[in-house]
VOGU-3710 file (C-alpha; in Angstrom, 3 decimals, decimal comma):
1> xxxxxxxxxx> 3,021/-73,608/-0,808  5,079/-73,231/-3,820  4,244/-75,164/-7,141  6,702/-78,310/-5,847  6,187/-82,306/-6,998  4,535/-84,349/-4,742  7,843/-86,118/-3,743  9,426/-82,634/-2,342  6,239/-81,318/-0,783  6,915/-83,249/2,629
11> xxxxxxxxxx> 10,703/-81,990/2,529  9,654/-78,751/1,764  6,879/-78,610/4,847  9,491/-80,472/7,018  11,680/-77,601/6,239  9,180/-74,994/7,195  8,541/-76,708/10,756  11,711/-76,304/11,813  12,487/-72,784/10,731  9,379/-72,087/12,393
21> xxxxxxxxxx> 10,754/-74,037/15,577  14,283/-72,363/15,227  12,727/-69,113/15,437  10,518/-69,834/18,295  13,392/-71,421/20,166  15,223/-67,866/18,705  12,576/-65,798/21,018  12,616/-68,199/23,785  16,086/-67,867/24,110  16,368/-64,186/24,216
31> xxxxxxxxxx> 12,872/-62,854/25,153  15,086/-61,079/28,329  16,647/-59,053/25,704  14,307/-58,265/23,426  13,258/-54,896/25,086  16,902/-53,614/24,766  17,202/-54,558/20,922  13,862/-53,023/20,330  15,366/-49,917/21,887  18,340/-50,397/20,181
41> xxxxxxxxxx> 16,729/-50,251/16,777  14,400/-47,262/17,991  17,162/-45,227/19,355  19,211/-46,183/15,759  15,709/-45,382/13,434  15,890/-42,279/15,271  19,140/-40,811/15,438  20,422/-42,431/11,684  20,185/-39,287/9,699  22,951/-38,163/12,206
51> xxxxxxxxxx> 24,991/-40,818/12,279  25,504/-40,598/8,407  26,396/-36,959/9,013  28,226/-38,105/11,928  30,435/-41,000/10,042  30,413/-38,600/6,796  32,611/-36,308/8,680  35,298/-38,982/9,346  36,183/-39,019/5,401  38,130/-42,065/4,882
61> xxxxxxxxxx> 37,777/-43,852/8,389  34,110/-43,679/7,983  33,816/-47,281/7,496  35,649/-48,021/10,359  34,717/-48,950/14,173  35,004/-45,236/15,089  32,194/-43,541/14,096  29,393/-46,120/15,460  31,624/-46,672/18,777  31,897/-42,529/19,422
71> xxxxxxxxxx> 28,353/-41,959/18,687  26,841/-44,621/20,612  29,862/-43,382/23,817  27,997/-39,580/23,069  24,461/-41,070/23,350  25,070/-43,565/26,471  26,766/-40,570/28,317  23,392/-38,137/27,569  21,420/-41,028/29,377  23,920/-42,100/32,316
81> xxxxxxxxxx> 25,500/-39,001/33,180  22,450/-37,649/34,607  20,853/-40,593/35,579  24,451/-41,287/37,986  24,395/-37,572/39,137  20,753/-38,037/40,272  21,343/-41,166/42,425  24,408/-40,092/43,497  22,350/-36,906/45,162  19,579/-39,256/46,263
91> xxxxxxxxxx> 22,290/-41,153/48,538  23,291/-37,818/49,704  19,741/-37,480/50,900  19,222/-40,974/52,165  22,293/-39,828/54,038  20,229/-36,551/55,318  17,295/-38,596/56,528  19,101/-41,078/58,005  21,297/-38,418/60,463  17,276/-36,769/61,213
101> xxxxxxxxxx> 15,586/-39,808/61,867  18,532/-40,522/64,801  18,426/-37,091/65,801  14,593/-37,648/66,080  14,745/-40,575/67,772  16,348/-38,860/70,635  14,421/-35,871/70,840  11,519/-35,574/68,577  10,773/-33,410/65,832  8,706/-30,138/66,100
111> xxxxxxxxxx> 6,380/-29,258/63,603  7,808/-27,046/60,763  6,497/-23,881/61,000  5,007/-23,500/57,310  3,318/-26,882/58,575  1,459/-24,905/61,245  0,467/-21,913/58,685  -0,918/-23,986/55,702  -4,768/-22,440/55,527  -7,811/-24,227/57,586
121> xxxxxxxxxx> -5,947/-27,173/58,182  -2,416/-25,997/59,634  -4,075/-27,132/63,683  -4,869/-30,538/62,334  -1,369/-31,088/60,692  0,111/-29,949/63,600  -1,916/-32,153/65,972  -1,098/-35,212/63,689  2,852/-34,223/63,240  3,168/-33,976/66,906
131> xxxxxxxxxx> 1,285/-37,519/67,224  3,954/-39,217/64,998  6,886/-37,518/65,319  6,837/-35,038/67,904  8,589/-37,120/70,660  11,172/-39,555/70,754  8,725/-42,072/71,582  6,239/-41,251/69,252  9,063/-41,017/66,782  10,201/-45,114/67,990
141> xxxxxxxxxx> 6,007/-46,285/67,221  6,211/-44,617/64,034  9,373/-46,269/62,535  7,905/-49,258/64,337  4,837/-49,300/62,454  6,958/-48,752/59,245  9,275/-51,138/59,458  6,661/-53,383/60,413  4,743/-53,180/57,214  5,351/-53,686/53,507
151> xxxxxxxxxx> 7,419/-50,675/53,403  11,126/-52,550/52,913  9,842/-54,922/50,586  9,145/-52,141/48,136  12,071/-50,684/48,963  13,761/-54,057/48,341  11,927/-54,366/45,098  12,647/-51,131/43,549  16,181/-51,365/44,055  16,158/-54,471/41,992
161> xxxxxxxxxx> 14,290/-52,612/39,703  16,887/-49,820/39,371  19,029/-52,416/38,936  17,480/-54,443/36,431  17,070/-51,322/34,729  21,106/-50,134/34,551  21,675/-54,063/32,702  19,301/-54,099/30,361  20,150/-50,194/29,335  23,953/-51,312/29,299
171> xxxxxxxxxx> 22,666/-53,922/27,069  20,886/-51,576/24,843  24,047/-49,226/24,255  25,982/-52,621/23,188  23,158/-53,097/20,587  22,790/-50,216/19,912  26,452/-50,113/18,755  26,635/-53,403/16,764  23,055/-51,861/15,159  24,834/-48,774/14,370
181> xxxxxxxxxx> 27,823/-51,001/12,630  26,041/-53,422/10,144  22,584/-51,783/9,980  22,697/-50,638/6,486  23,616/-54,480/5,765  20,671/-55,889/7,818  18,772/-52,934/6,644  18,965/-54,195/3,079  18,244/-57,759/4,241  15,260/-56,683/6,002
191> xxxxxxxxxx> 13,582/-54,980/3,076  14,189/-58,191/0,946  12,935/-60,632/3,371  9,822/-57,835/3,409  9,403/-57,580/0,032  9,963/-61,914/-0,538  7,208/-62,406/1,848  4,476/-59,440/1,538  4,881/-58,835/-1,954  6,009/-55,947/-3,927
201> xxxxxxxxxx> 4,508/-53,393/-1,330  6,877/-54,868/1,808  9,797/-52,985/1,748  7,319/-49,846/1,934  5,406/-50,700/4,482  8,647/-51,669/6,603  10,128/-47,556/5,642  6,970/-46,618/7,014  6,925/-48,255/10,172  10,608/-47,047/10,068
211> xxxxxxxxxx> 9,078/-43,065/9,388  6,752/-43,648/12,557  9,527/-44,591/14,785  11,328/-41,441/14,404  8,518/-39,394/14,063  7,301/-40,350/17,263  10,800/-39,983/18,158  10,878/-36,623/16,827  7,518/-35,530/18,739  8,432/-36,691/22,232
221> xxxxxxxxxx> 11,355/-34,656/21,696  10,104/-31,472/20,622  6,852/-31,816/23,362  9,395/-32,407/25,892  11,483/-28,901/24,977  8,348/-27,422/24,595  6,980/-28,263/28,447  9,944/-27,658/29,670  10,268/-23,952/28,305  6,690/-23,109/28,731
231> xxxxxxxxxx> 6,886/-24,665/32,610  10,550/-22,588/32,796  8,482/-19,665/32,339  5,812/-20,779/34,625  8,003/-21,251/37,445  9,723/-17,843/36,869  6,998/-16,452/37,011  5,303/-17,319/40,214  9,129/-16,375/42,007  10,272/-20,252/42,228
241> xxxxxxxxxx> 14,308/-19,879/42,863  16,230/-21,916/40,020  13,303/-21,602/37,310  15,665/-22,312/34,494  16,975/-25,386/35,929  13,476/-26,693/37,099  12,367/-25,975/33,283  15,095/-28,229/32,523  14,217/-30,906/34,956  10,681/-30,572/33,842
251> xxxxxxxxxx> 11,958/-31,331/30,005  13,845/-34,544/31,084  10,603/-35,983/32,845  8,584/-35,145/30,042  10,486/-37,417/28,072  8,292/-40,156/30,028  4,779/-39,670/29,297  3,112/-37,874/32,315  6,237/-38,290/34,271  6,106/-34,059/33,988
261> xxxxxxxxxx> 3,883/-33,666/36,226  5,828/-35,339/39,371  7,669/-31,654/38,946  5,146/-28,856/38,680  3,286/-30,302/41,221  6,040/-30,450/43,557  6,547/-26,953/43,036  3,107/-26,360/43,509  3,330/-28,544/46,842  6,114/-25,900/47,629
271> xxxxxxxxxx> 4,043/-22,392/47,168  1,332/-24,372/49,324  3,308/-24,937/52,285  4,900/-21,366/52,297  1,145/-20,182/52,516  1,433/-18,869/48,968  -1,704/-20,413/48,082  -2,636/-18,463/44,486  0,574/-18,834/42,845  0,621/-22,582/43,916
281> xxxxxxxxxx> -2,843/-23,388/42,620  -1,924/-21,367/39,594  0,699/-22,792/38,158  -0,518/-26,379/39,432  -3,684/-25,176/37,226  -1,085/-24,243/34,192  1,017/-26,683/34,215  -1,907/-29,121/33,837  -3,259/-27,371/31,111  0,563/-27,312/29,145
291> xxxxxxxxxx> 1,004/-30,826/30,356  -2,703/-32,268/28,613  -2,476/-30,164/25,765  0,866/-30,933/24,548  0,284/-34,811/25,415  -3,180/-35,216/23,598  -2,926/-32,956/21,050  -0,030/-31,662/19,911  2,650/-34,749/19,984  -0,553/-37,167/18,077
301> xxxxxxxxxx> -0,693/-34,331/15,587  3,426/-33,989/15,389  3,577/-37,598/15,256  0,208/-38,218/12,506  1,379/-35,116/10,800  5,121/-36,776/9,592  3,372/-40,291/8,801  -0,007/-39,121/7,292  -1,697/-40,818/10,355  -5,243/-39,644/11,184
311> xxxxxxxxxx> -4,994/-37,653/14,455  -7,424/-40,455/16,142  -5,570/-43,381/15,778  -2,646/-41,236/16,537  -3,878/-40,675/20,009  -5,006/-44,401/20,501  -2,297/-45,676/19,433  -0,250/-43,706/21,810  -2,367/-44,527/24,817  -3,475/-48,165/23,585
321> xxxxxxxxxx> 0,371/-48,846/22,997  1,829/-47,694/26,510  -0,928/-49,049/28,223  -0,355/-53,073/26,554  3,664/-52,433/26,162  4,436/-49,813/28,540  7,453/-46,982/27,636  7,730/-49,630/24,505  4,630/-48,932/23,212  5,017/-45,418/23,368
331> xxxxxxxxxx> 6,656/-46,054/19,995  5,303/-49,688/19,137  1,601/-48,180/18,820  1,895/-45,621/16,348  4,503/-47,323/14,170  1,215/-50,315/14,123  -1,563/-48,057/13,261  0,683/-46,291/10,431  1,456/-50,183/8,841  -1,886/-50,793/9,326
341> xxxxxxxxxx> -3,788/-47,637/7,769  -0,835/-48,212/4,838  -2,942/-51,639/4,333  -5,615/-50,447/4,647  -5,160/-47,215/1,566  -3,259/-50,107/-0,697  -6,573/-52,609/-0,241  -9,262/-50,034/0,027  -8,435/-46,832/-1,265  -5,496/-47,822/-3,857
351> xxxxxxxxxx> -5,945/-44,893/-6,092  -4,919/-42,554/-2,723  -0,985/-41,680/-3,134  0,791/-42,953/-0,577  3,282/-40,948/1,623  6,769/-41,095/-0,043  9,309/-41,947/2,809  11,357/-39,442/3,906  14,539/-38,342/2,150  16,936/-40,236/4,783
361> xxxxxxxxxx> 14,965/-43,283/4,683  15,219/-43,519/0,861  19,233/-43,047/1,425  18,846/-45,805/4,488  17,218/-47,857/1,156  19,453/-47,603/-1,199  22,159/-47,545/1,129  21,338/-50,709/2,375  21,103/-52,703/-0,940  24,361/-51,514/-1,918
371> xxxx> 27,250/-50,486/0,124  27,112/-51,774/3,711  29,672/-49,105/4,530  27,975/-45,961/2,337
//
């Protein structure tokens, strides 16, 4: 408590209380929408050496609406372009399967032939195919059975999912614009209120958290390029028609952690049930090996490497991060450890240099304590 008289010292902790309660009531109030500002900010953090370029390049209408409104129309299209073409062509096949399951119900469906050749087991899956699906009756018990069981209320739930998902990422590209707009301004604020309340080392600590972001950024990028190139080759390699654009689908799952393995192990799936059973367990086998190695080791050391973050508590924060925050933490659990092992040089080891922050965070500084519109 500051050196007050005794008279103001129940004003001033009356005063405390309720900014305390403000800000609670603050959270409480928007704790829905605090996932799409955080992404807002990380998306921003990221991407902010471009946008100066970006808003640069508009000369004397770079302080206007335009340059935060196109960038943040550029980035919401590279997300929900794809993302519409994709369930657009999973209608088209809900479309598919609906026309086979009538067709099935009336006749039956045969066993596939690459069903009947798959190695040691193709009489078994043939037996069990024809048990489920091979008649018209068999066909009516099975979609009994389905549509008996839990299987609609998943389906129920993930479509609110999806759909939970599209508002709170149209939420996030409206952040992300205002964020773009005044975030040299609350920027500057930011690193005051740090500096106010953890001393003269705040405003460095809060760059550094801000140097984590986008190196983390910066590493889930480059390991998803990388896995999807290396798997590109991978695929072209063991014959797979359309290994380029597979590679490419590979690269846009990777940008969720392990989500690149849904791909290659499709693939895989594929070789197997055309009875090509080396290349399939091949490139299952290197994929996996791409896939581990470029998650365990080489985005922790991208990401430690930018921040001067031991590769250790790289890793764990990676891992402890998305497994308490989910995709969040992906980014939430390095940025900690690097605040924290700043700490922990200032208190312990304070004759270790620290890390200078990197050139565009030192313009995001300045920037922000002077001209809100740079």
């Amino acid at each position: 408590m500051p050196n007050l008289p005794a008279s103001a010292r129940p004003e001033f902790r009356a005063r405390l209380w309720a900014a305390l309660a403000l800000v609670a009531l603050g959270l409480w109030i928007l704790h829905d929408f605090l996932a799409p500002l955080t992404w807002a900010v990380i998306i921003s953090l990221a991407s902010w050496p471009l946008y100066r370029r970006f808003r640069r390049a508009f000369g004397r209408w770079s302080g206007s609406v335009l340059p935060p409104l196109l960038l943040t129309l550029a980035i919401a299209g590279m997300v929900f372009v794809p993302v519409t073409y994709g369930l657009v062509q999973l209608g088209n096949e809900a479309k598919a399967l609906a026309g086979l399951l009538q067709e099935a119900q009336r006749s039956g469906l045969p066993a596939p032939d690459w069903l009947v050749r798959l190695p040691k087991i193709g009489g078994w899956a043939q037996e069990t195919w024809t048990q489920w699906l091979g008649s018209s009756e068999a066909v009516g018990e099975s979609l009994h059975y389905l549509l008996a069981s839990d299987l609609l209320g998943y389906t129920r739930n993930l479509a609110v999912q999806v759909l939970h998902r599209s508002v709170m990422a149209f939420f996030t590209v409206v952040a992300l614009f205002f964020v773009y707009r005044s975030g040299e301004s609350v920027a500057g604020r930011v690193l005051e209120l740090c500096d106010r309340t953890l001393g003269a080392d705040g405003s460095r600590y809060a760059l550094h958290a801000a140097a984590a972001v986008r190196a983390t950024v910066n590493g889930i990028v480059l390991v998803a390029l990388g896995q999807g190139v290396a798997l590109g080759f991978g695929y072209a390699a063991v014959g797979l028609g359309h290994a380029s654009l597979l590679g490419a689908l590979t690269g846009l799952m990777a940008f969720v952690p392990f989500a690149a393995k849904l791909v290659f192990t499709g693939a895989s799936l594929v070789l197997l049930s055309e009875g090509q059973v080396g290349a399939g367990l091949g490139l299952f086998i290197y994929g996996l090996v791409v896939v581990l190695c470029s998650d365990n080791y080489v985005r922790p050391a991208l990401i430690g490497g930018a921040v001067k973050l031991p590769f250790l508590w790289t890793l764990f924060g990676i891992l402890g991060g998305i497994e308490t925050f989910g995709l969040l933490g992906l980014f939430l659990g390095p940025t900690v450890m690097a605040i924290l092992m700043s700490v922990w040089r200032d208190c312990f080891m304070p004759s270790t240099p620290e890390a200078e922050p990197a050139e565009d965070l030192v313009h995001l500084e300045s920037g922000a304590r002077t001209d809100p519109h740079g």
